[in-house]
C-alpha positions in Angstrom: 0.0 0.0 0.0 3.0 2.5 -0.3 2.5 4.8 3.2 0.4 4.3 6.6 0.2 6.9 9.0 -2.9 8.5 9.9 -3.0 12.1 7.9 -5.5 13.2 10.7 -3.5 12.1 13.8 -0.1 13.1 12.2 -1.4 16.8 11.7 -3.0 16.6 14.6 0.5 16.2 16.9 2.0 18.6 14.7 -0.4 21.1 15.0 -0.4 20.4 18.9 3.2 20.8 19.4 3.2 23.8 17.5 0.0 25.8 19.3 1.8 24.4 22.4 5.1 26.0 21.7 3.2 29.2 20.5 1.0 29.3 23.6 4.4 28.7 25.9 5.8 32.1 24.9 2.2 33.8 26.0 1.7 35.1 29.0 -0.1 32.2 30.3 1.6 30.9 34.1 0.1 27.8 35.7 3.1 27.5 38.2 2.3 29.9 40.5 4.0 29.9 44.0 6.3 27.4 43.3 3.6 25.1 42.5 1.2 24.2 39.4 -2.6 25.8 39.7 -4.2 22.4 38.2 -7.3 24.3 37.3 -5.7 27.0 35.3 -3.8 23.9 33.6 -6.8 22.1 32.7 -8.4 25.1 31.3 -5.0 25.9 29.0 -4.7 22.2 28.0 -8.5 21.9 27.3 -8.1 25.7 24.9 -4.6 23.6 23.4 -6.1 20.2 22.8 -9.6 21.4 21.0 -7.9 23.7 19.1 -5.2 21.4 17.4 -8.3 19.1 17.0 -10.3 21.0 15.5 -7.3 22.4 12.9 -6.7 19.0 12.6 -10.2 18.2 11.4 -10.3 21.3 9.1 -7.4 20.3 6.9 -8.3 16.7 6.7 -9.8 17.1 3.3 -7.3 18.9 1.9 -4.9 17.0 3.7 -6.1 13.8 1.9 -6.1 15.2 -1.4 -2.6 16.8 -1.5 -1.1 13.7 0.1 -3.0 10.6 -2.0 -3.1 13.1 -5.0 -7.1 12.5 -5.6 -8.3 13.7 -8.5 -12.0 15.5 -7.9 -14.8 14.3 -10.4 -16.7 17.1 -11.9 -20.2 15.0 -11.9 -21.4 18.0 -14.3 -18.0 17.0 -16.9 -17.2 14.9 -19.4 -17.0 11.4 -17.2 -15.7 8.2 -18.6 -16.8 4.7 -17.7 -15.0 4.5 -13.9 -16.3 8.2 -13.6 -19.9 8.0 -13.8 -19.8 4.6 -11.8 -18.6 6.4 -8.9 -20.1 9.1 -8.8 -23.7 7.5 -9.6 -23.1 5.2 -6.4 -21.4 7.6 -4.1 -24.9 9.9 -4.8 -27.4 7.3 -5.3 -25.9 5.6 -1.9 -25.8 9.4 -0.1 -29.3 9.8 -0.9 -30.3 6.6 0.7 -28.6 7.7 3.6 -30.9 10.7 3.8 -27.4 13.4 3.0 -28.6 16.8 1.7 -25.1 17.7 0.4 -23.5 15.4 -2.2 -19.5 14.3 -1.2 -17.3 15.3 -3.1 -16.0 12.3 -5.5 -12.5 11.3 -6.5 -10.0 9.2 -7.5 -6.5 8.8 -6.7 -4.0 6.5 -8.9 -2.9 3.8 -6.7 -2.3 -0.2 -7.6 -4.0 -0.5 -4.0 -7.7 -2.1 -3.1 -8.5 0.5 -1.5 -10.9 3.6 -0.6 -11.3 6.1 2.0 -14.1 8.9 3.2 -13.0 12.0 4.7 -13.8 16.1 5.5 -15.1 18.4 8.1 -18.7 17.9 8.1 -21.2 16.1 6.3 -21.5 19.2 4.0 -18.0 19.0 2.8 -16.9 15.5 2.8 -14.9 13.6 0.2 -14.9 9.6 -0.9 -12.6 8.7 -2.7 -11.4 5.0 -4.6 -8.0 3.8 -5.9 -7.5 3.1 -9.8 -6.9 -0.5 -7.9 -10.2 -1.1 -6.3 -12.0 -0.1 -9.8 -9.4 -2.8 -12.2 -9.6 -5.5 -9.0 -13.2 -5.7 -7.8 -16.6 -6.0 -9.8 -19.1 -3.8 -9.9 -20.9 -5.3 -6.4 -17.8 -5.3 -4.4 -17.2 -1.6 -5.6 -20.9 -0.9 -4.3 -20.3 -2.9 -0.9 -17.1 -0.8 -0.5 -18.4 3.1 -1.2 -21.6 2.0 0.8 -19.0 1.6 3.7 -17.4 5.0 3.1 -20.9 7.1 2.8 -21.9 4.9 6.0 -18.8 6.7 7.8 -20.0 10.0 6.7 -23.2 9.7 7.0 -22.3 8.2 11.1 -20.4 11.8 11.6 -17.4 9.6 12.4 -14.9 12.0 11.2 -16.3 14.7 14.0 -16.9 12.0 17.1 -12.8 11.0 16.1 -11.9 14.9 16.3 -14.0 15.2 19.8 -12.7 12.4 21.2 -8.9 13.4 19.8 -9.9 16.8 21.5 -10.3 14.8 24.8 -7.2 12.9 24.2 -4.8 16.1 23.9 -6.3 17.5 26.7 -4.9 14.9 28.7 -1.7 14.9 26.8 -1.1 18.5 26.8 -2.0 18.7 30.5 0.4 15.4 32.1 3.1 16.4 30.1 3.6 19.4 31.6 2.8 17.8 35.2 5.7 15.2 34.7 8.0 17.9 33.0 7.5 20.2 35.8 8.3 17.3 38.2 11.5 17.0 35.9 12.6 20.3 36.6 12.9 20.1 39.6 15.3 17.7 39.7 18.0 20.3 38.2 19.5 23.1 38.8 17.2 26.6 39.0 18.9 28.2 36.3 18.8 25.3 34.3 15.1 24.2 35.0 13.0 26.5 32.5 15.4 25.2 29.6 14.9 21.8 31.3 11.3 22.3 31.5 10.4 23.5 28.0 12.4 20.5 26.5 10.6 17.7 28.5 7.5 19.5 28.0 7.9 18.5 24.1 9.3 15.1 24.8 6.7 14.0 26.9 4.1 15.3 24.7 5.3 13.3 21.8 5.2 9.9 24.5 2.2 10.6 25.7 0.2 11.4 22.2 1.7 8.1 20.6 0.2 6.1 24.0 -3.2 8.4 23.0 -3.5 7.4 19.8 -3.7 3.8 21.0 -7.3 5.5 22.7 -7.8 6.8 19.2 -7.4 3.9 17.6 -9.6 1.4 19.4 -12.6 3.8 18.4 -11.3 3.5 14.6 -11.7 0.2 15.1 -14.9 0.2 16.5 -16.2 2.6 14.4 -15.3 0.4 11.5 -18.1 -2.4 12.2 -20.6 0.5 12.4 -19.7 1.2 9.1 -19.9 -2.2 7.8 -23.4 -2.4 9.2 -24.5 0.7 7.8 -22.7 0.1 4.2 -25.0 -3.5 4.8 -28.1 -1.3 5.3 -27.9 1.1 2.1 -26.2 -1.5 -0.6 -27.4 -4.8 1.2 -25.8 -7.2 3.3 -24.7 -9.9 0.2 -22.6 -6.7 -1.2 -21.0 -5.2 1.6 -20.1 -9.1 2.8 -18.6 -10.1 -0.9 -16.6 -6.6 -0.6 -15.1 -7.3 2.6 -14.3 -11.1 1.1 -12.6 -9.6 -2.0 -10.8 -7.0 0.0 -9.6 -10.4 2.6 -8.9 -12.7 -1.0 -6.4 -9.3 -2.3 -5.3 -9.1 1.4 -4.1 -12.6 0.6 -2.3 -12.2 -2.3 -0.2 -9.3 -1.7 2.8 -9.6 0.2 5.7 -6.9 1.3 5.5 -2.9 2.8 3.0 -2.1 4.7 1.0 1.3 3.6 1.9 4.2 5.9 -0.8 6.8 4.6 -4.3 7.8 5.8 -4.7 4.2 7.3 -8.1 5.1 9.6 -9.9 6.8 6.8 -9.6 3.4 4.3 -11.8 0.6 4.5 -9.1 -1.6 4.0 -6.0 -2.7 6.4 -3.7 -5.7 5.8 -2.0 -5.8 9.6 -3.1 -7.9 11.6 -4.9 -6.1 14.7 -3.1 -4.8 17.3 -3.6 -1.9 19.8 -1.5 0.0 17.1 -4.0 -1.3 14.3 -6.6 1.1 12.8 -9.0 -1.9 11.4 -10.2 -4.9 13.1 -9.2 -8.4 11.3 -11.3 -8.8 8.3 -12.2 -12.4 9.4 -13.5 -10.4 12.4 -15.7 -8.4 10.3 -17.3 -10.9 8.1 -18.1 -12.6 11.5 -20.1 -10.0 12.8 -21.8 -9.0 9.4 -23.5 -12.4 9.0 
């Protein structure tokens, strides 16, 4: 699959160091009296973690765009074969799922099985499927998949994930800087502040990679909902023969694993973990039937 990092929790830890870093030169002291005021803390971590969140969710469309190189369908164009497919079964399926505002459609050039849903809101959401998935699967399997992707649009799962992340760097932003400050004392005065600032980043790093294991358990859970709910607009026989053709490629690819926007696709070929974005596909057909 080429890449596999999440583009949403990536930006998001970028985006959290950097507001952190930006907010560490304001004005803002939560050690007061040689000690930390843990309710002024909470209140700074809180404005930190929401906000790098909620960045986060804002660029997730164009994130995915720029970084899988999807190419937008105009539905009002000149479509070829592949084209009007798509599009006809992202809307027809969107309607069924009672959306108002059509997703945006794409495709990305990829030899991968593979498709992925993504955006801010319901109003400006994308789905998008890999040259791969249209030369691999037929017709059915193609339906079972995109029914999947407008299932995890149409389940707002993009802004429970940003809410809960929100919740998650809260936490991060505000025991980082409990342990650093615990650090800094350890040195000497003039050298805690320097001492402090550095752990402060160091610590946030360790503790948003042992978040994400939060975040990920809910992308795994939130993957059965959409395998129901793709069940529920296409039809259970579909969305059951698209996860089986997804596990029958799954078995005949060996080598890298795919690094890129790996809680947004439908498909995942580890084998789950607490690291894992997707259950086991085994798993899935299991508790379709």
């Amino acid at each position: 699959m080429g890449k596999r990092i999440f583009y949403f929790l990536l930006t998001n830890v970028l985006v959290l160091l950097t507001i952190s870093i930006i907010f560490s030169i304001l004005p803002i002291n939560y050690i007061q009296n040689g000690g930390i005021n843990f309710g002024l803390l909470l209140i700074f971590s809180a404005v930190i973690g929401f906000t790098g969140s909620f960045i986060s969710l804002a660029m997730s469309r164009w994130m995915a765009k720029k970084m899988m190189g999807v190419q937008v369908i105009d539905p009002n164009g000149s479509l070829n074969e592949y084209e009007k497919a798509v599009v006809e079964k992202v809307h027809r399926l969107s309607r069924a799922a009672g959306m108002m505002h059509m997703p945006e459609v794409g495709i990305y050039h990829s030899p991968e099985v593979n498709a992925f849903a993504t955006g801010p809101s319901k109003k400006r959401s994308l789905v998008a499927v890999s040259t791969g998935l249209l030369q691999e699967m037929d017709d059915d399997a193609v339906e079972g998949v995109i029914a999947h992707e407008v299932a995890h649009i149409a389940n707002g799962d993009m802004v429970t994930m940003t809410l809960l992340q929100g919740v998650v760097n809260t936490f991060v932003v505000f025991l980082s800087r409990i342990v650093a400050f615990a650090a800094s004392r350890f040195v000497k005065e003039e050298l805690a502040p320097i001492v402090h600032f550095i752990a402060i980043i160091v610590f946030q790093i360790v503790f948003s990679i042992l978040g994400s294991i939060v975040v990920f358990a809910y992308s795994r859970h939130r993957e059965y909902h959409a395998d129901r709910g793709g069940a529920d607009l296409a039809g259970k026989d579909k969305m059951r023969h698209a996860l089986e053709s997804l596990k029958a490629y799954t078995g005949r690819i060996k080598g890298g694993e795919d690094t890129s926007i790996a809680t947004l696709k439908i498909n995942n070929k580890r084998k789950s973990s607490l690291f894992s974005t997707h259950p086991d596909l085994d798993e899935r057909i299991r508790r379709l039937a």
